[in-house]
C-alpha positions in Angstrom: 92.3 125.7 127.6 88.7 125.2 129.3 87.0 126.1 125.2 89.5 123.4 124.0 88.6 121.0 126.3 84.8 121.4 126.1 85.0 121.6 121.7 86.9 118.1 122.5 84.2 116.3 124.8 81.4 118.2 122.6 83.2 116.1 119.6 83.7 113.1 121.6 80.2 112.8 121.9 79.0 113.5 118.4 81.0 110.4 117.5 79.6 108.4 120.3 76.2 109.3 119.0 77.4 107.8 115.9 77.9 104.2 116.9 75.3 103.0 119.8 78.1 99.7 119.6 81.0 101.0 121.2 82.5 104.7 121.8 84.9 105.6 119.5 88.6 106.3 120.6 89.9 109.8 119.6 93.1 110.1 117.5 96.4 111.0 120.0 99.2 113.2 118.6 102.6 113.2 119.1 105.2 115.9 118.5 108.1 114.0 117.3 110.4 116.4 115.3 109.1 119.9 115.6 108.2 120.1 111.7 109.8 122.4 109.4 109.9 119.8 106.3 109.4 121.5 102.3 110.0 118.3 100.5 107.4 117.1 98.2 106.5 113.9 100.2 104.2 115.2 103.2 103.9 112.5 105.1 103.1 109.0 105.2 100.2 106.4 106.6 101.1 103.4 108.6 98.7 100.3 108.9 98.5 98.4 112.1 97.7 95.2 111.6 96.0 94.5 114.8 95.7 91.1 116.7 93.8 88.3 114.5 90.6 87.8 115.3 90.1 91.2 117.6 89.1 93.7 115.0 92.0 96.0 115.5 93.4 97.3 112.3 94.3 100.8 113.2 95.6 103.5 110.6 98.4 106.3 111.8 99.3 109.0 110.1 102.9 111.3 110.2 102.4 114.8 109.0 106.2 116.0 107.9 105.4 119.6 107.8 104.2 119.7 111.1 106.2 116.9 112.6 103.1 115.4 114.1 102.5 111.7 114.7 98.9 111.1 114.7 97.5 107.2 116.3 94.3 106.1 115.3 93.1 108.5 112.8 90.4 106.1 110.9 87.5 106.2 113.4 86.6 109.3 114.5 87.3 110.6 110.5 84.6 107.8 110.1 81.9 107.5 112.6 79.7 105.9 110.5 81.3 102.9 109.5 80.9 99.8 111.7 83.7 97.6 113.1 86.0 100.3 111.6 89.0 99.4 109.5 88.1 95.5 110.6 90.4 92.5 110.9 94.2 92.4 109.8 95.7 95.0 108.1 97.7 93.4 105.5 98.9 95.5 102.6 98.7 99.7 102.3 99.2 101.5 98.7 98.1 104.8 97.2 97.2 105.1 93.7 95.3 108.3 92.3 93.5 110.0 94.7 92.6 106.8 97.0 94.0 104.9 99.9 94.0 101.5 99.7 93.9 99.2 102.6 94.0 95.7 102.6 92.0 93.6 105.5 93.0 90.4 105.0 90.3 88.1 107.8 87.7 90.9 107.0 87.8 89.8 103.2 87.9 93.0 101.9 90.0 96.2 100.3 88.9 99.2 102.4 89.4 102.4 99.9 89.8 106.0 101.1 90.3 109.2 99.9 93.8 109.9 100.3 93.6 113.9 101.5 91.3 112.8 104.1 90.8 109.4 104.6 87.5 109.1 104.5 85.7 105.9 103.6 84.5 105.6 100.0 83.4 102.4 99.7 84.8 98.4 100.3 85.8 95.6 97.7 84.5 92.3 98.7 87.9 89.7 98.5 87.8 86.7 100.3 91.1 86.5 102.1 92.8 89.0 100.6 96.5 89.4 100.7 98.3 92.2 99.1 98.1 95.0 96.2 99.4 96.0 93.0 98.3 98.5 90.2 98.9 99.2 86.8 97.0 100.9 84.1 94.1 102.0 86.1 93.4 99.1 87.6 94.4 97.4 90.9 95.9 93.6 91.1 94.8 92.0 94.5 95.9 88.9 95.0 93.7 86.7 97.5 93.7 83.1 99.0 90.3 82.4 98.2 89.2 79.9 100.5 88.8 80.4 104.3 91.2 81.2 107.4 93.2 77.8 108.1 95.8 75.4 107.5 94.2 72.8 105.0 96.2 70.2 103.0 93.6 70.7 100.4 93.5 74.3 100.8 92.3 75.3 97.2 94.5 77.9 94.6 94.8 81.3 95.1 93.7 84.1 92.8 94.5 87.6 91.9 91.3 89.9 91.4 91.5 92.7 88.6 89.8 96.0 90.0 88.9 98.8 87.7 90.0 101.5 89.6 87.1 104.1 88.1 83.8 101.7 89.1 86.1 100.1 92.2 84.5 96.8 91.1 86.1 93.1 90.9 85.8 92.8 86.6 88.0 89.4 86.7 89.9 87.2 88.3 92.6 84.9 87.1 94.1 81.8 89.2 97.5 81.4 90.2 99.3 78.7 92.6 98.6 78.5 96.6 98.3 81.3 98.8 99.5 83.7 96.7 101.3 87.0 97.9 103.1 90.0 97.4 103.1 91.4 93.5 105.5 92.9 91.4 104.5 94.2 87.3 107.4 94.2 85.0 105.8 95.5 81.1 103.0 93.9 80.7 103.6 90.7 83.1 102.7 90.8 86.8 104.5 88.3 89.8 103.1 86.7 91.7 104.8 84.8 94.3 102.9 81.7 95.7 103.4 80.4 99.0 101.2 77.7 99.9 101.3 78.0 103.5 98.2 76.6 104.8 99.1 73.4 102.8 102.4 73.2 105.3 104.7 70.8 104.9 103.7 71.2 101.1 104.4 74.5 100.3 104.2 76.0 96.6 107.1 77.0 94.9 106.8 78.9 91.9 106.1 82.6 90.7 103.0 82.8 88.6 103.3 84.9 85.6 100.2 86.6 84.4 99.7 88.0 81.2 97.9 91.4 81.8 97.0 91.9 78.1 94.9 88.7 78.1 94.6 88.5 81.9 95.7 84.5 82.1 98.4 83.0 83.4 101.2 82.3 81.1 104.1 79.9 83.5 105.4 79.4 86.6 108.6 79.9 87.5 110.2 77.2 89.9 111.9 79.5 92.7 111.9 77.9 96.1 109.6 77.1 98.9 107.3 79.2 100.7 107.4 82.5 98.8 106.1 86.2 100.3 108.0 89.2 99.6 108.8 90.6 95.9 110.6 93.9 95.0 111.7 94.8 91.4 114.7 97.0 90.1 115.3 100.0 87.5 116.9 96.8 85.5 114.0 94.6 85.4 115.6 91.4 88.1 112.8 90.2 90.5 113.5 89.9 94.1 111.7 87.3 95.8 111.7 85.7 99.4 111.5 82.2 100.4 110.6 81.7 104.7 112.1 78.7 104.2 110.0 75.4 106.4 111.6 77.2 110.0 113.3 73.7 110.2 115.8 72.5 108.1 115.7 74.7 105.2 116.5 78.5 105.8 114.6 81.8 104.3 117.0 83.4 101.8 116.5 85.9 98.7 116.2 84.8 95.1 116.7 87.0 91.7 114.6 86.5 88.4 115.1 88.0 85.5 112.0 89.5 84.0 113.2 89.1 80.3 113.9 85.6 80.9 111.6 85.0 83.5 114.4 82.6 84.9 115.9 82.4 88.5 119.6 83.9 88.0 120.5 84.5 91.2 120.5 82.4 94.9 121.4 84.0 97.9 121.3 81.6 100.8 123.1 84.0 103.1 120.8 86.7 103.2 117.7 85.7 105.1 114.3 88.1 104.0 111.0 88.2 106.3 110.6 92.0 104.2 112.4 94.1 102.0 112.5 97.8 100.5 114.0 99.6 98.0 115.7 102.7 98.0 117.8 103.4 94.2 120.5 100.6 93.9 120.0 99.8 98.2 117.7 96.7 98.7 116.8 96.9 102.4 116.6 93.6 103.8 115.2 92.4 107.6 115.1 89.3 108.8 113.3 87.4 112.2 113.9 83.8 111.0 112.4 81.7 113.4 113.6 78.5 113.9 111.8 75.6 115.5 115.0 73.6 116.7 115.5 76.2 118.7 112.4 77.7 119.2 113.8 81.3 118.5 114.0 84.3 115.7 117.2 85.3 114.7 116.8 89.2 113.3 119.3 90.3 110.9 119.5 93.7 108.8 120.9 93.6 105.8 122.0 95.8 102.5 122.1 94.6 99.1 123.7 96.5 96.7 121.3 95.5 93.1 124.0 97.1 91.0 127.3 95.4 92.8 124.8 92.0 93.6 126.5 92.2 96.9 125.5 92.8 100.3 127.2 96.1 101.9 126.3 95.9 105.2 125.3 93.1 107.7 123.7 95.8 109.7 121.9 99.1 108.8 121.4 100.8 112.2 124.5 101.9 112.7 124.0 102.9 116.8 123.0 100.0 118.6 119.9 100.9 119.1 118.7 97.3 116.9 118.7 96.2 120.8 115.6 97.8 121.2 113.5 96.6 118.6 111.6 92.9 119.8 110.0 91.9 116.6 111.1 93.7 113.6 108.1 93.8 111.3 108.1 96.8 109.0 110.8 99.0 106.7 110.3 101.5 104.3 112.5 104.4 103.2 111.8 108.4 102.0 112.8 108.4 98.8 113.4 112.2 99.1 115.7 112.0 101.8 116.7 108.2 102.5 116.1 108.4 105.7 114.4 104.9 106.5 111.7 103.8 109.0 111.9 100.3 111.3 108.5 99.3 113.2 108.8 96.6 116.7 105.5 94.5 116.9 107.1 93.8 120.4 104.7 90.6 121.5 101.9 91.2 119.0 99.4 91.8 121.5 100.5 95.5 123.0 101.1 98.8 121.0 104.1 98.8 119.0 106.9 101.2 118.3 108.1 102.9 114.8 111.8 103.9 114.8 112.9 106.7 112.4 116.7 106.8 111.4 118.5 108.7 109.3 120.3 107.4 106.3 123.6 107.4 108.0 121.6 104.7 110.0 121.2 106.4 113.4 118.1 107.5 115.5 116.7 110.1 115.1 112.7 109.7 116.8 110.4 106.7 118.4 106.7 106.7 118.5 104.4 104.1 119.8 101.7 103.0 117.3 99.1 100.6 117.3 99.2 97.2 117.7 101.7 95.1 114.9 102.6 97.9 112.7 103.7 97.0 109.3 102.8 98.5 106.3 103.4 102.4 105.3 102.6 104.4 102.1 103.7 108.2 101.7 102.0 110.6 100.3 102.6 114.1 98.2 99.2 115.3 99.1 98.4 116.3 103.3 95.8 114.9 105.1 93.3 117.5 105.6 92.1 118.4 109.6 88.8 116.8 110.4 85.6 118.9 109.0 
């Protein structure tokens, strides 16, 4: 125990020697299920988003073999870099051999190598939102201007990435604050929200032509867009937040071959959504300023029935322990799906992991806002 210790503090200060700005705080593990998993999926990372405007985008890490839950795991793998993963951590995706992390108030894409999440290099973005990828390149779309609410808040763009060089080669505008992405043949989705021109949000789904790299319409969908999720079938699933007054967040379906809304569903309110085969996984903390409240709801919709199954997918009661909903993903090897708490936004969070009959099985405090995950078929290698 006394070697372990003094290998620990000899490493400790390696990485303080590092960085003369501040010491580095050491990843923390967590036994959470005793390990034991063979599926082909080894784990998965999860991005913290960390408190706007404190520099606190943390990255965690949940090794299934050994059934290890590892916080913090970007700084000490990467002494070097300064102000570490930065500010906001707004969208996570693997493609290739890379890691890609979105920090939105940092203005850039931080990219990693995936088996040991070490820092390769950063794409400058301003205001970068969220990530898609297709064809060896990466779609990022981005809000362009600065930080605030601005009734003249400019259009938003989506930046094409070549994913060899892991440069910005064009760039193609799009409506107002554009989101999340979806890519449907040769078309990508993007939906536009226009939330720093509040009370005049956007409304419409650019369509970009990825042969030509221009957009070719907009589809009229509803106010203040975010979330997007396609189907084996080609429909669209978008969410509108609604204006948290008088019009309420619900879930819209577009059909890619028409590129026309064909579906409204009012009663199924969507702050984030995942899909699992035919199960569209659908949370909800509508916040309402009337009453100056969130209402959460969980929700399944069933793509193939276009009905909702289930007004609530944890199935134990244990929804009375989550604050603030803000994150859901599911294996797609074993269904079982994961729910993150941002509690108050300001203190670690918690990530809840059920099983796909909907009941607990472990809880793990994280970082601070947890939200975004992206599993991965190759382990994260030990530290070097």
């Amino acid at each position: 125990m006394t070697q372990r210790i003094s290998i620990f503090c000899m490493t400790l200060l390696l990485l303080i020697s590092c960085r003369k700005e501040e010491p580095i705080i050491p990843s923390t593990d967590t036994d959470v299920t005793h390990g034991a998993s063979t599926e082909s999926i080894k784990g998965f990372f999860l991005l913290n988003e960390g408190n706007m405007g404190n520099n606190k985008a943390t990255l965690d890490y949940f090794d299934y073999e050994t059934g290890i839950y590892t916080k913090n795991i970007y700084a000490e793998r990467n002494p070097g870099v300064v102000k570490e993963l930065g500010d906001v951590g707004n969208d996570l995706e693997i493609y290739g051999n890379k890691l890609y992390a979105v920090i939105n108030c940092s203005h850039f894409v931080e990219v990693m190598d995936v088996e040991t999440a070490k820092h390769i290099t950063q794409i400058s973005i301003p205001n970068c939102r969220y990530l898609a990828f297709y064809k060896g390149y990466a779609y990022v779309s981005s809000y362009a201007g600065p930080v605030q609410i601005d009734p003249n808040a400019r259009l938003g763009y989506v930046a094409k990435v070549d994913t060899a060089s892991l440069a910005v080669i064009d760039t193609c505008i799009v409506g107002f604050q554009p989101e999340e992405m979806v890519i449907s043949g040769n078309k990508l989705y993007v939906a536009n929200s226009g939330g720093y021109r509040v009370p005049n949000y956007d409304n419409t789904v650019s369509v970009i032509d990825l042969e030509t790299f221009t957009e070719i319409k907009k589809i009229e969908v509803a106010i203040n867009l975010h979330r997007m999720e396609i189907d084996k079938n080609g429909y669209i699933y978008v969410s509108s937040r609604g204006d948290y007054y008088d019009i309420p967040s619900k879930t819209l379906m577009i059909d890619s071959r028409t590129d026309k809304v064909v579906r409204e569903t009012e009663n199924l309110p969507n702050s984030e959504m995942a899909l699992c085969g035919d199960s569209l996984y659908v949370y909800s903390t509508e916040w309402s300023y009337h009453t100056n409240r969130n209402t959460i709801t969980y929700a399944i919709y069933d793509t193939q029935k276009e009905d909702i199954v289930t007004r609530n997918f944890i199935k134990d009661g244990t929804e009375k322990d989550i604050v603030i909903p803000y994150g859901v993903a599911i294996n797609p090897e074993t269904r079982e799906f994961f729910v993150t708490d941002a509690k108050n936004y300001v203190t670690p969070g918690k990530l809840h992991c059920y099983s796909k009959e909907g009941v607990r099985k472990w809880s793990v405090t994280t970082g601070d806002i947890p939200a975004h995950f992206a599993f991965t078929r190759k382990k994260l290698k030990p530290i070097q």
